[in-house]
The first five atom37 places (N, CA, C, CB, O) and aatype in JSON, in Angstrom:
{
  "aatype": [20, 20, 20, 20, 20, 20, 20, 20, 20, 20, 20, 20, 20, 20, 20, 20, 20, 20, 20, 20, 20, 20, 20, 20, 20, 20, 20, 20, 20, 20, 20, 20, 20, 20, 20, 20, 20, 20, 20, 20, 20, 20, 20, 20, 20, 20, 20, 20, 20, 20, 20, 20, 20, 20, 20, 20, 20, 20, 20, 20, 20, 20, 20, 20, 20, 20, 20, 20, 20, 20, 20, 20, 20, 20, 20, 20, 20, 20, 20, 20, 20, 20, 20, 20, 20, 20, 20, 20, 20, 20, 20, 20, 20, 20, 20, 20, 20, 20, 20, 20, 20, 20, 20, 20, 20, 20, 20, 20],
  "atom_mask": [
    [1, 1, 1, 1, 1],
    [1, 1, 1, 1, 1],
    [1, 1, 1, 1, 1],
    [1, 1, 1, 1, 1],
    [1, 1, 1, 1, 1],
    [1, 1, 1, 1, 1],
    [1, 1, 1, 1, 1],
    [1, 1, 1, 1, 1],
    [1, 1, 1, 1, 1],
    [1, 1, 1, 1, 1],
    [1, 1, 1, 1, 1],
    [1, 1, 1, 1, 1],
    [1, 1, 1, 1, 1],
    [1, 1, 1, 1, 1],
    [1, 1, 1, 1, 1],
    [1, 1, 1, 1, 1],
    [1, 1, 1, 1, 1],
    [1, 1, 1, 1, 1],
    [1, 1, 1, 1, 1],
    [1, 1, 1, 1, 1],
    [1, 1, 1, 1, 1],
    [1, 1, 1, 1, 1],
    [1, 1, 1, 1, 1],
    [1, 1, 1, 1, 1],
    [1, 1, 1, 1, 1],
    [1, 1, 1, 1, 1],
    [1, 1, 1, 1, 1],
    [1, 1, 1, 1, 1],
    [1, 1, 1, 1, 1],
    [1, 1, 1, 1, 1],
    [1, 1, 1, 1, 1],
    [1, 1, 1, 1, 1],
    [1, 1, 1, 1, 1],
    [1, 1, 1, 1, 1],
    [1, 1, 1, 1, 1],
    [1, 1, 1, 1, 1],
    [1, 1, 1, 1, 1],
    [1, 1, 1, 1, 1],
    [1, 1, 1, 1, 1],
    [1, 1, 1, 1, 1],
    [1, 1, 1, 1, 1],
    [1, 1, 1, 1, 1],
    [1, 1, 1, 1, 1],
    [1, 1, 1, 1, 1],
    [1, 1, 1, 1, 1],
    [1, 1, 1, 1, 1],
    [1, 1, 1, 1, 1],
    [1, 1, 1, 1, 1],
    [1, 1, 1, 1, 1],
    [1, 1, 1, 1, 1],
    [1, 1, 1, 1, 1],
    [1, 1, 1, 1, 1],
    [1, 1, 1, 1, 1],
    [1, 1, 1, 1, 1],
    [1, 1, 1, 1, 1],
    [1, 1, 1, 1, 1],
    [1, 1, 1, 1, 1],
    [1, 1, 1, 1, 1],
    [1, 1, 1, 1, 1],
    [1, 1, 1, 1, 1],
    [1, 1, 1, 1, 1],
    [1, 1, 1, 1, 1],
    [1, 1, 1, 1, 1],
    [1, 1, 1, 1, 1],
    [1, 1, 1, 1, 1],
    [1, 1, 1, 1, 1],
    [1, 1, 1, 1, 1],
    [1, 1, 1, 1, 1],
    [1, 1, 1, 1, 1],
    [1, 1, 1, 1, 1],
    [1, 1, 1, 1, 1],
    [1, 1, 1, 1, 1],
    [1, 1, 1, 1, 1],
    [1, 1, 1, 1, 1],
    [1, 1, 1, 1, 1],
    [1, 1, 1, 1, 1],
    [1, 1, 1, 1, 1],
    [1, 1, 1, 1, 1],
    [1, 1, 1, 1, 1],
    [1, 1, 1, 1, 1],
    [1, 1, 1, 1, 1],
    [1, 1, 1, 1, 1],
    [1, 1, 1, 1, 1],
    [1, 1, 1, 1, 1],
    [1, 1, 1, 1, 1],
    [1, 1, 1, 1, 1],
    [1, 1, 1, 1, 1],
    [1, 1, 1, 1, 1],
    [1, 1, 1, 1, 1],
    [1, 1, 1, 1, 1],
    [1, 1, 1, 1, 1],
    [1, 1, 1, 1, 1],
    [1, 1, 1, 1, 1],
    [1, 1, 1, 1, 1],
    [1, 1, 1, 1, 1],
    [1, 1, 1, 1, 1],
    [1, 1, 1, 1, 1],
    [1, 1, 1, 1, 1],
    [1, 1, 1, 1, 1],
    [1, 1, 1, 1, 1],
    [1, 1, 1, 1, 1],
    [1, 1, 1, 1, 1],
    [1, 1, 1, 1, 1],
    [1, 1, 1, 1, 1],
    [1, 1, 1, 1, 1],
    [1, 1, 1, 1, 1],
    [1, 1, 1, 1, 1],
    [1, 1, 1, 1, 1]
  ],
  "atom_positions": [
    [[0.85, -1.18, 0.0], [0.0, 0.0, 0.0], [0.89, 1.24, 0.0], [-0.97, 0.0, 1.23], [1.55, 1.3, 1.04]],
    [[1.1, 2.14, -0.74], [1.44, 3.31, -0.94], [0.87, 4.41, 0.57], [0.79, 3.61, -2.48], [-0.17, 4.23, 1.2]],
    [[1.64, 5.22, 0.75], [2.13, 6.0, 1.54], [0.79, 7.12, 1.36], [3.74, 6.4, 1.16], [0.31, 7.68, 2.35]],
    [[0.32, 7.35, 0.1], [-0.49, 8.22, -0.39], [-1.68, 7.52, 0.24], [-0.44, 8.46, -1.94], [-2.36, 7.82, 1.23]],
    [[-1.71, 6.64, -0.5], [-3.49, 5.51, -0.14], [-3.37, 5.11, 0.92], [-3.97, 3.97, -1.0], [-4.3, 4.32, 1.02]],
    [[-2.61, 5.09, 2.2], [-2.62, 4.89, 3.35], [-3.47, 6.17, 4.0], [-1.25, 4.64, 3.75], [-4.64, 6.14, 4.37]],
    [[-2.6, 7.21, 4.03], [-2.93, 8.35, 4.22], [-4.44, 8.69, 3.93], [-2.07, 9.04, 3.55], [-5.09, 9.06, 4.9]],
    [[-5.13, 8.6, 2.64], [-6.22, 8.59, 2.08], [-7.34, 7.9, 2.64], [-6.01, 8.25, 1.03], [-8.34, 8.53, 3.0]],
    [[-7.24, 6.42, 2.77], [-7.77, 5.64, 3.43], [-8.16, 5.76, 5.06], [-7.06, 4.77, 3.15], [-9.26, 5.57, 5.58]],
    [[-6.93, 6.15, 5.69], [-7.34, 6.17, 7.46], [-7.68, 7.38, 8.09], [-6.15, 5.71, 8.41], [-8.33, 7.54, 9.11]],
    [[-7.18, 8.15, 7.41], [-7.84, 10.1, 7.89], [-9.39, 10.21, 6.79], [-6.08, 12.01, 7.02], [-10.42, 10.71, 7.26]],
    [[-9.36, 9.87, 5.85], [-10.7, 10.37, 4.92], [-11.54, 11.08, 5.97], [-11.69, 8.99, 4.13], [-12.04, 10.53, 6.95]],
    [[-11.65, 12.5, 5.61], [-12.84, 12.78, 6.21], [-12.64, 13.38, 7.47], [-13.62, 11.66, 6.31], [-13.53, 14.03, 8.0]],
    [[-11.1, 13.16, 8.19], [-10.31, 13.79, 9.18], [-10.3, 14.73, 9.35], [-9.4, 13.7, 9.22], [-9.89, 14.37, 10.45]],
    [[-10.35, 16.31, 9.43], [-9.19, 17.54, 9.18], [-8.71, 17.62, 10.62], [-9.84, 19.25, 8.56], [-9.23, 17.48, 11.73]],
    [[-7.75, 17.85, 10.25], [-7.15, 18.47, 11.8], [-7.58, 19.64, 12.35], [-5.72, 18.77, 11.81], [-7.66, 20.5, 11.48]],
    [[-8.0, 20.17, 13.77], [-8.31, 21.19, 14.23], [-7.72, 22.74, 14.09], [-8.31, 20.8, 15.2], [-8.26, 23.84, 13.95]],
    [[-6.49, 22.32, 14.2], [-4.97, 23.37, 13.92], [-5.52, 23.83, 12.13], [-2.79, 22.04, 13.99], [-5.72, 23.1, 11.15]],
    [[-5.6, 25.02, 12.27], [-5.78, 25.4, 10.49], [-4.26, 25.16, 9.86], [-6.32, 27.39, 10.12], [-3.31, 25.8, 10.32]],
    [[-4.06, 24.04, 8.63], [-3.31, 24.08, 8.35], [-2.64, 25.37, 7.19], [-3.43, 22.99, 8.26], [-1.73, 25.26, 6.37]],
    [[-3.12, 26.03, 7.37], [-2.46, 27.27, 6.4], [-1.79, 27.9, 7.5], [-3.6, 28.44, 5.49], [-0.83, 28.57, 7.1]],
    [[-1.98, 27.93, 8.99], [-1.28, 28.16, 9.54], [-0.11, 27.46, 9.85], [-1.78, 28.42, 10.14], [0.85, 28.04, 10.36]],
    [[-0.09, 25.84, 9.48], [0.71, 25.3, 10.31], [1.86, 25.59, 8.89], [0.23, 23.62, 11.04], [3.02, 25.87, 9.18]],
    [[1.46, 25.52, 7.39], [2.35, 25.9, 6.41], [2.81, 27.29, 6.37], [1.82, 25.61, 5.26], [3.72, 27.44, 5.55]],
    [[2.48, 28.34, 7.0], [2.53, 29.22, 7.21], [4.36, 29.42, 7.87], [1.25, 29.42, 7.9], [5.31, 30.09, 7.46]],
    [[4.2, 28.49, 9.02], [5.25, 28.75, 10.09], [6.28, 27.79, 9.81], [4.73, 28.61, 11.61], [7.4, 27.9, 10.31]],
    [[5.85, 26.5, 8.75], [7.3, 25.59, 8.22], [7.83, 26.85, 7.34], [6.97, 23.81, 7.05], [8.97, 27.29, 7.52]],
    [[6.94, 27.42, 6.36], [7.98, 27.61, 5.22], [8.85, 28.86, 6.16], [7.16, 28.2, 3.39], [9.8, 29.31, 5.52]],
    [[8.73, 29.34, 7.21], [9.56, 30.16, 8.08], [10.78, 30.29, 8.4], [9.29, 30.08, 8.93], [11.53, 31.15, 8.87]],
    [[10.82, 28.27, 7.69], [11.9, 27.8, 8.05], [12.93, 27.8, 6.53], [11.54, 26.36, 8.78], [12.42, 27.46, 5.46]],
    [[14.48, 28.25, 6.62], [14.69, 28.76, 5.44], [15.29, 27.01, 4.97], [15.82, 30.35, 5.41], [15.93, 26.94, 3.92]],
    [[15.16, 26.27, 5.42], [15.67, 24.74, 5.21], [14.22, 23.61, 4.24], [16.03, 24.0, 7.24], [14.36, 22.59, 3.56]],
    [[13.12, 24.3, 4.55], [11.8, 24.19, 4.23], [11.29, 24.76, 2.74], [11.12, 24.86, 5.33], [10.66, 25.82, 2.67]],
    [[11.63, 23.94, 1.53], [11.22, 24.64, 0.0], [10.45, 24.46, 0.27], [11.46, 24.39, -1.37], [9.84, 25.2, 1.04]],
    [[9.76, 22.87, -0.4], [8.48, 22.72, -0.76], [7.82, 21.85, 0.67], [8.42, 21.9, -2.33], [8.67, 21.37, 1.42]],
    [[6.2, 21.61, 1.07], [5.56, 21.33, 1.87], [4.42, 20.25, 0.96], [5.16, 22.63, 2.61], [3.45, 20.56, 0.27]],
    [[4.8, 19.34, 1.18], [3.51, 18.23, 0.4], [2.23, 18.6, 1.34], [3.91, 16.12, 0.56], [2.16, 19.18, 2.42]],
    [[1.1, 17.93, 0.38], [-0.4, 18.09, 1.56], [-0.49, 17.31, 2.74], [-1.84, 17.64, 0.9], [-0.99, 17.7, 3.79]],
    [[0.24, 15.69, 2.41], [0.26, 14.75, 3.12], [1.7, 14.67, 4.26], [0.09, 13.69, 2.12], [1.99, 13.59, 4.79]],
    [[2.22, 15.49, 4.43], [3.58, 15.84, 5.56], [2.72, 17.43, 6.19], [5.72, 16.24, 4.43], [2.78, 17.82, 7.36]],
    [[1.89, 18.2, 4.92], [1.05, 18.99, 5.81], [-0.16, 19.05, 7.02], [0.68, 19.45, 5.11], [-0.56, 19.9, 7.82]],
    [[-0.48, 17.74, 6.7], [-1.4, 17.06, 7.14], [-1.43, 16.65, 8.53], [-1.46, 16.15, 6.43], [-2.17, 16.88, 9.49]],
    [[0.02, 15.72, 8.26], [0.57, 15.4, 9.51], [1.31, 16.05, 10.43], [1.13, 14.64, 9.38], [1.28, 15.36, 11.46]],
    [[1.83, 16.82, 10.56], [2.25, 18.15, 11.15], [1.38, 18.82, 11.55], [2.87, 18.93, 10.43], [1.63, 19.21, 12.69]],
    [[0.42, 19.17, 11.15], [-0.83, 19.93, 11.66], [-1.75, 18.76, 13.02], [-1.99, 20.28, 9.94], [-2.17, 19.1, 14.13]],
    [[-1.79, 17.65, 12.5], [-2.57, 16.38, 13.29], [-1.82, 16.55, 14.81], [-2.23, 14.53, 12.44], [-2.2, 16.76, 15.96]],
    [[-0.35, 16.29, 14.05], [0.37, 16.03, 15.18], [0.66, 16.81, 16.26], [1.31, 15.71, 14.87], [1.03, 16.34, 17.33]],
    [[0.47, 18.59, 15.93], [0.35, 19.4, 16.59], [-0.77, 19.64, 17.86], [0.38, 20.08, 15.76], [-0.75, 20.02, 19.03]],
    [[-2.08, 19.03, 16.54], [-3.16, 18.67, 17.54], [-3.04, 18.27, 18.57], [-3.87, 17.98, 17.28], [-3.11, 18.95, 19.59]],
    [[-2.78, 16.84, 18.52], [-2.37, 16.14, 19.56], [-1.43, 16.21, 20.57], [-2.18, 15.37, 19.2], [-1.54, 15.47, 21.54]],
    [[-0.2, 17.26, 20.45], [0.32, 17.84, 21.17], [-0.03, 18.52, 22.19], [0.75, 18.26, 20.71], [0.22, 18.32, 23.38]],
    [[-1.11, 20.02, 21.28], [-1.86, 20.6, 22.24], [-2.83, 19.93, 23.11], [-2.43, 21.45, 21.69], [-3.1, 20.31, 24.25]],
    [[-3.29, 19.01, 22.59], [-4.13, 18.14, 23.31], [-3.5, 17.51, 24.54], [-4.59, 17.11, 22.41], [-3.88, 17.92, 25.64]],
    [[-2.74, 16.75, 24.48], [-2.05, 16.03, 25.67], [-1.49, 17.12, 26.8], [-0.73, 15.1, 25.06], [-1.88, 17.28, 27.96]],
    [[-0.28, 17.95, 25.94], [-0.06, 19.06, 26.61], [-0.85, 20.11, 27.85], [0.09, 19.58, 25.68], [-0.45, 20.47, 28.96]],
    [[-2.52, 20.47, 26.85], [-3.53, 20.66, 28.11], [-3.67, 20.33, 28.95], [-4.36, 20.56, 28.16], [-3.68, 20.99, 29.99]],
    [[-3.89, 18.82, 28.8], [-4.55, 17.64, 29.54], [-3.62, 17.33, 30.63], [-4.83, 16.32, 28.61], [-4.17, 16.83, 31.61]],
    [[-2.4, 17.48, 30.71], [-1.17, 17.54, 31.78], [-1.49, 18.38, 32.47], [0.2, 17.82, 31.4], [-1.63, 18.0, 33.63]],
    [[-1.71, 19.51, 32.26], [-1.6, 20.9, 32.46], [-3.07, 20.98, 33.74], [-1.75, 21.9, 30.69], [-2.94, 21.34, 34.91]],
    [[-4.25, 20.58, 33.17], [-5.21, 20.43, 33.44], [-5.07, 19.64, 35.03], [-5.82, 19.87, 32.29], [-5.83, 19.9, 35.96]],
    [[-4.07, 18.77, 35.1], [-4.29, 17.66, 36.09], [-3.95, 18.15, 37.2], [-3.61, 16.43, 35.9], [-4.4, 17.69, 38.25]],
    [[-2.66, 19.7, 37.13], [-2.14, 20.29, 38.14], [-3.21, 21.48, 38.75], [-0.78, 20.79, 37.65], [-2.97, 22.22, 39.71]],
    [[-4.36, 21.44, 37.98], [-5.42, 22.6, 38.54], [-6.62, 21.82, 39.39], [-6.2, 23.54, 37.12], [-6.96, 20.67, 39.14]],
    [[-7.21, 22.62, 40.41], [-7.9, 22.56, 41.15], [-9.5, 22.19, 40.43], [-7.61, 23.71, 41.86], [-10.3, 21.34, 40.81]],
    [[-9.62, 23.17, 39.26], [-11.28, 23.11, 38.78], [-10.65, 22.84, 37.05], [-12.56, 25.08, 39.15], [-9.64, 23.49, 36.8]],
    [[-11.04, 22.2, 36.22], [-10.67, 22.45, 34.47], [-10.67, 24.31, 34.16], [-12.31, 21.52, 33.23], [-9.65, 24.88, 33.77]],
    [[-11.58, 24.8, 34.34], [-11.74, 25.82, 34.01], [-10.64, 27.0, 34.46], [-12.91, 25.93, 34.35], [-10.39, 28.1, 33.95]],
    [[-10.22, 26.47, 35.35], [-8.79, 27.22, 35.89], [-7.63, 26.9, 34.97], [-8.31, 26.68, 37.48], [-6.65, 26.41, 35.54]],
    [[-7.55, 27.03, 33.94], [-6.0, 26.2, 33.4], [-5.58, 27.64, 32.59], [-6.19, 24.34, 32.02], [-6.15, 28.17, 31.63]],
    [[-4.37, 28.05, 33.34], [-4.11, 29.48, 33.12], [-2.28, 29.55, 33.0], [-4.87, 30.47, 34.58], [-1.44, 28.75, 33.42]],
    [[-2.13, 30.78, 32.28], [-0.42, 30.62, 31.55], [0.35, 29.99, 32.71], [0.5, 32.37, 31.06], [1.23, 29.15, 32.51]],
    [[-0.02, 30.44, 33.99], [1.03, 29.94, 35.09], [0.93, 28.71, 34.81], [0.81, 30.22, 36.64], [1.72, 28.34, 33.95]],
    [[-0.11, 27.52, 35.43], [-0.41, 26.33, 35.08], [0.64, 25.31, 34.16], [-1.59, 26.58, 34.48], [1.11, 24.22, 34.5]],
    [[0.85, 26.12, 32.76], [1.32, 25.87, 31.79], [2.72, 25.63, 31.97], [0.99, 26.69, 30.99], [3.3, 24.57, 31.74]],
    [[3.33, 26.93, 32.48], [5.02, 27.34, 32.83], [4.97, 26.66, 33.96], [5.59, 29.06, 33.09], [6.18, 26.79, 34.14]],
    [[4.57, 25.91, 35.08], [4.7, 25.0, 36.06], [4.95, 23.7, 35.2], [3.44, 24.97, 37.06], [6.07, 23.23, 35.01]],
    [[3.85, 23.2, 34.73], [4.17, 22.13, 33.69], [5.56, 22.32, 33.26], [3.22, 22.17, 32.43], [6.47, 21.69, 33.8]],
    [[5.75, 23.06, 32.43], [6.87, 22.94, 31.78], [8.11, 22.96, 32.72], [6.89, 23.94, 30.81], [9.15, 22.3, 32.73]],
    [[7.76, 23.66, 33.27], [9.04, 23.39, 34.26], [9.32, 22.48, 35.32], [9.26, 24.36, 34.89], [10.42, 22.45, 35.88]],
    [[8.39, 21.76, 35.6], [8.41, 20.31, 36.69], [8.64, 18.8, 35.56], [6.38, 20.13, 37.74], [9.11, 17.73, 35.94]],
    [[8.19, 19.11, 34.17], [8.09, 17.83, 33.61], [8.99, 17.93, 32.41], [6.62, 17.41, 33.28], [8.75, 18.6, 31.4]],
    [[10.39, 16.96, 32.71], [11.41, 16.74, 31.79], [10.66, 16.91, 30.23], [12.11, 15.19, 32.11], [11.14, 17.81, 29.53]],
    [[9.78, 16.3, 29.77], [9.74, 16.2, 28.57], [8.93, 17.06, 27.93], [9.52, 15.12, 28.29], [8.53, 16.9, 26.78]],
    [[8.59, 18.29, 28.87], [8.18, 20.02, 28.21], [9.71, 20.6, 28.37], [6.73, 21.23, 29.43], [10.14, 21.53, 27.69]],
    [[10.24, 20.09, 29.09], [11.8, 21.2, 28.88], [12.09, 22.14, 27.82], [13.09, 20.39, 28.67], [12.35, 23.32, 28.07]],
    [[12.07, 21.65, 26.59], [11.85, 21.66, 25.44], [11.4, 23.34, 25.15], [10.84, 20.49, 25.16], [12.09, 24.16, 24.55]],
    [[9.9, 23.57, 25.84], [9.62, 24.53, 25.78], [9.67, 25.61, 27.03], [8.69, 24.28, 25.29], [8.7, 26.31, 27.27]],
    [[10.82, 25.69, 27.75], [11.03, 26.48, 28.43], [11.28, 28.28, 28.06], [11.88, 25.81, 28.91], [10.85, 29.27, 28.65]],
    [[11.84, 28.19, 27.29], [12.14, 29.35, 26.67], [11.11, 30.13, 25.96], [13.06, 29.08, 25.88], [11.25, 31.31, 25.61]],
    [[9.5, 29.02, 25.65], [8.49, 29.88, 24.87], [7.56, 30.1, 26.55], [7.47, 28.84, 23.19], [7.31, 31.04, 27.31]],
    [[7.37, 29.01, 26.52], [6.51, 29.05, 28.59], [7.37, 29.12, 29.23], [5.61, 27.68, 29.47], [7.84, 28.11, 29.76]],
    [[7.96, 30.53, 29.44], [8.71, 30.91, 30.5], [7.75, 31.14, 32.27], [9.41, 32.37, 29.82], [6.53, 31.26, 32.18]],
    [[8.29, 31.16, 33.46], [7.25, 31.71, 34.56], [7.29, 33.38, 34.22], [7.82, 31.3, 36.39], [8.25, 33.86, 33.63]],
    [[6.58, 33.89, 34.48], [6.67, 35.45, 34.4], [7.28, 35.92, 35.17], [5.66, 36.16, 34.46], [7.23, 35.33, 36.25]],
    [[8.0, 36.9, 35.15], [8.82, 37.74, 36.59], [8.22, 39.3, 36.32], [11.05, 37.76, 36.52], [7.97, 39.65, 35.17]],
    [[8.02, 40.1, 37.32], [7.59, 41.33, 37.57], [9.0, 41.73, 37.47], [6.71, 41.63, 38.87], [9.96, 41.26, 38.08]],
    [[8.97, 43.06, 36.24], [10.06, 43.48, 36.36], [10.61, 44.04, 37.42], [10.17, 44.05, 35.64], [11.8, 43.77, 37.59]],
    [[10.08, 44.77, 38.21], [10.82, 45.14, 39.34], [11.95, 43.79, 40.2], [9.54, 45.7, 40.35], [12.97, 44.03, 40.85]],
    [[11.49, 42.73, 39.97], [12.23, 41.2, 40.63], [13.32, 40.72, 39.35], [10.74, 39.61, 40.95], [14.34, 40.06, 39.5]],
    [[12.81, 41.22, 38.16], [13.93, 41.09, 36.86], [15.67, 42.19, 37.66], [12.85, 42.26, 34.83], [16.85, 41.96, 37.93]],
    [[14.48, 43.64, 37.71], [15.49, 44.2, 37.71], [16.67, 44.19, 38.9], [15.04, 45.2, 37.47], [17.88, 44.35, 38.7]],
    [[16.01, 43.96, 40.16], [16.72, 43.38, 41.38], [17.61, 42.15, 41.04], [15.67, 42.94, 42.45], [18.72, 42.13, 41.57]],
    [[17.27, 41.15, 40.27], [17.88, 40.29, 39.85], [19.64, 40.53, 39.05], [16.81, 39.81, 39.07], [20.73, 40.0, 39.23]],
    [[19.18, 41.52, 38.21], [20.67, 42.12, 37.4], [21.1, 42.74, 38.24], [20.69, 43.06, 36.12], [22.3, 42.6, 38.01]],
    [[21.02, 43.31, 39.03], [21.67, 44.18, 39.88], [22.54, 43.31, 41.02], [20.56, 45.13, 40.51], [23.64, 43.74, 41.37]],
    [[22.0, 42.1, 41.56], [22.36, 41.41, 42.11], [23.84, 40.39, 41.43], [21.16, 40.95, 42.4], [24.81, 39.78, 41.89]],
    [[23.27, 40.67, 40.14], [24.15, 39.63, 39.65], [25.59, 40.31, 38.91], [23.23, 38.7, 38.55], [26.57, 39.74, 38.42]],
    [[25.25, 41.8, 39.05], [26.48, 42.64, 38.6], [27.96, 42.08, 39.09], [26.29, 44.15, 39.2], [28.99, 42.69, 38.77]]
  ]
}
């Protein structure tokens, strides 16, 4: 079975949630990134899904009510669980600059 008719066959009828014009949007960003097939677009976008999905759902487990799942939430996650590490640098914790700026000063 071809790679194409696989594809065809088990998503039919699928779309992913993630708009993929966005998700082609942010490969071709990449200057290593010519061309973008539909079916590597496809999956990249799915897989993102499911990222955000699980990702929440972690996120979710450290809150008190669902409806509470807020940026802190997120930057705790990421920072207690090895395999968000990854995204430390985008879910940073927030610092009040005034505690930024005490910080440099300290570290002069």
């Amino acid at each position: 079975m071809s790679k194409n008719k696989f594809l065809n066959e088990s998503f039919h009828g699928v779309q992913p949630l993630v708009p993929m014009t966005r998700v082609r949007t942010i490969m071709k960003s990449s200057p290593e990134i010519a061309q973008i097939s539909q079916d590597v677009l496809f999956v990249v976008a799915k897989a993102t899904e499911l990222f955000i999905n699980q990702f929440s759902r972690e996120a979710i487990k450290n809150c008190s009510r669902a409806h509470e799942l807020d940026y802190q939430k997120l930057a705790d996650l990421v920072a207690k669980d090895e395999k968000f590490e990854f995204l430390s640098e985008i879910v940073p914790h927030k610092v009040k600059a005034k505690d930024a700026l005490k910080e440099i000063e300290t570290n002069k």
